[in-house]
C-alpha positions as CSV (number, residue, x, y, z in Angstrom):
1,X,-36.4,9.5,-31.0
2,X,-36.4,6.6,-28.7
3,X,-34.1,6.2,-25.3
4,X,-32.8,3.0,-23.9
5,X,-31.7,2.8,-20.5
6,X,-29.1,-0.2,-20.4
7,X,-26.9,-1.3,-17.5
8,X,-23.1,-1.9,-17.8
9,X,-21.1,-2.8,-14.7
10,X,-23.5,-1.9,-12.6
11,X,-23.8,1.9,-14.0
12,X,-27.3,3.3,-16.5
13,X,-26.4,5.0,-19.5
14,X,-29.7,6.8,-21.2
15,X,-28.8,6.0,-25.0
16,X,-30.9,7.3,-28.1
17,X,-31.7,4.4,-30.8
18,X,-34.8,4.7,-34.1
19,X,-38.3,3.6,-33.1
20,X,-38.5,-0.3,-33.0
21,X,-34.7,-1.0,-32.3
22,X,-35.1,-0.4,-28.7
23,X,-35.0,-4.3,-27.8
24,X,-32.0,-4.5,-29.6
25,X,-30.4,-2.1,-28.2
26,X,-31.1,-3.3,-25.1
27,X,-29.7,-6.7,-25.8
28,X,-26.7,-5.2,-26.9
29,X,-26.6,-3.5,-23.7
30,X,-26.7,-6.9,-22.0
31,X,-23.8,-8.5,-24.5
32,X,-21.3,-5.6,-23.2
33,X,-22.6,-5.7,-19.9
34,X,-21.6,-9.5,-19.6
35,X,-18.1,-9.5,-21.3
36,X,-17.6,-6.1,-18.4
37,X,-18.3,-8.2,-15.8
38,X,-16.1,-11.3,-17.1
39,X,-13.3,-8.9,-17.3
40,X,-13.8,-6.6,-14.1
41,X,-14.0,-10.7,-11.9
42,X,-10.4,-11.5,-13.7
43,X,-9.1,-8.3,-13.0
44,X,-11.2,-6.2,-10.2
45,X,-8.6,-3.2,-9.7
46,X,-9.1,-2.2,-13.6
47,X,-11.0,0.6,-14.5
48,X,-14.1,1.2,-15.5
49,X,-12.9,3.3,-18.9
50,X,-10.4,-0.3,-19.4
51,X,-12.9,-2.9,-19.1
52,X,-15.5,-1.3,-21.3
53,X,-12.0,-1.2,-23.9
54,X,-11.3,-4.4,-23.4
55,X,-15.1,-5.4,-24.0
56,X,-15.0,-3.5,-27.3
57,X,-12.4,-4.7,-28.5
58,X,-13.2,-8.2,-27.6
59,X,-16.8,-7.8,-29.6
60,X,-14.9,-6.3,-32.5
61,X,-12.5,-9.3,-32.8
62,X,-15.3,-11.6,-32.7
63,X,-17.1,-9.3,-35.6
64,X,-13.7,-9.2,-37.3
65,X,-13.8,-13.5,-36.9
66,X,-17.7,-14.1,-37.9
67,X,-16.6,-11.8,-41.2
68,X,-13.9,-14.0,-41.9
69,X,-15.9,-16.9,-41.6
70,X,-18.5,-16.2,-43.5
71,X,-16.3,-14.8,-46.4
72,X,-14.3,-18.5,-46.6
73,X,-17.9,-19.9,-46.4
74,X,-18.8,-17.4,-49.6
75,X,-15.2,-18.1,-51.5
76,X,-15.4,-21.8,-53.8
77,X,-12.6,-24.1,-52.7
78,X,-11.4,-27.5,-53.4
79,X,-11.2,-28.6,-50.5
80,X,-13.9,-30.6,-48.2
81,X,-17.0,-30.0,-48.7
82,X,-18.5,-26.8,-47.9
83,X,-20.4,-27.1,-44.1
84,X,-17.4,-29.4,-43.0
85,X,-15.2,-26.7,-44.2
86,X,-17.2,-24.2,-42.2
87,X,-17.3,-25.7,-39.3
88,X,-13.6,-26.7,-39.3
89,X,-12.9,-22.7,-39.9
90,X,-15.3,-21.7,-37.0
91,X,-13.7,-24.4,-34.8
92,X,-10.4,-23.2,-35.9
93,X,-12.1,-18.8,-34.8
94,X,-13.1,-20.0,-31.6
95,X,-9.6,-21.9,-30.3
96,X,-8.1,-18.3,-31.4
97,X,-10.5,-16.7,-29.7
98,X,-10.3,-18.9,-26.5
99,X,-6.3,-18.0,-26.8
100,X,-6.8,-14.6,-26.9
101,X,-9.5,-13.8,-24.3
102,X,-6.8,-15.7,-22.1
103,X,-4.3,-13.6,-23.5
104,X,-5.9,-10.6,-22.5
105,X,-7.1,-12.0,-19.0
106,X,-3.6,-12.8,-18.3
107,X,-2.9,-8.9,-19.6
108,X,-5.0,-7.8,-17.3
109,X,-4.2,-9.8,-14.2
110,X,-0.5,-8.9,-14.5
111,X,-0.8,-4.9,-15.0
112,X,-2.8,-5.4,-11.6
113,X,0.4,-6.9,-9.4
């Protein structure tokens, strides 16, 4: 079986993957890596065991959001037509989004005073 090295906040984990998904898995690798970095700038005193949760759970909501998107994209309405319907409800995912990555940033910065 395969092994990936991939970098996260500065550290190597060795992590098994199947044959041909090791370019993947390194992207993936570079995905967490960034949201760890994003969070460990707003809040540099957090640990390295709370930035990789915040990061996961950051990547989950915006699984949890793409989901959503694409089932209202998959249900019939009769409403507005169906691509100015999707991008009204991806528009709508990212501004919550946006609110909550602040939300969390603002978390973070104040369990750090």
């Amino acid at each position: 079986m395969p092994q990936v090295t991939v970098a996260i906040n500065g550290r190597s984990y060795i992590i098994a993957c199947e044959p041909g998904e090791e370019d993947r898995v390194r992207q993936l690798g570079r995905s967490i890596d960034a949201k760890v970095v994003g969070f460990a700038k707003d809040a540099p005193h957090a640990g390295e065991a709370r930035l990789l949760v915040m990061a996961a759970l950051l990547l989950a909501d915006e699984l949890s959001e793409a989901r959503e998107t694409l089932r209202r994209a998959r249900t019939p309405s009769n409403g507005p037509p169906a691509a100015a319907a999707d991008e009204e409800a991806l528009a709508d995912g990212i501004e919550r989004l946006a609110l909550r990555i602040e939300t969390v940033a603002a978390r973070l910065e104040a369990t750090q005073l």
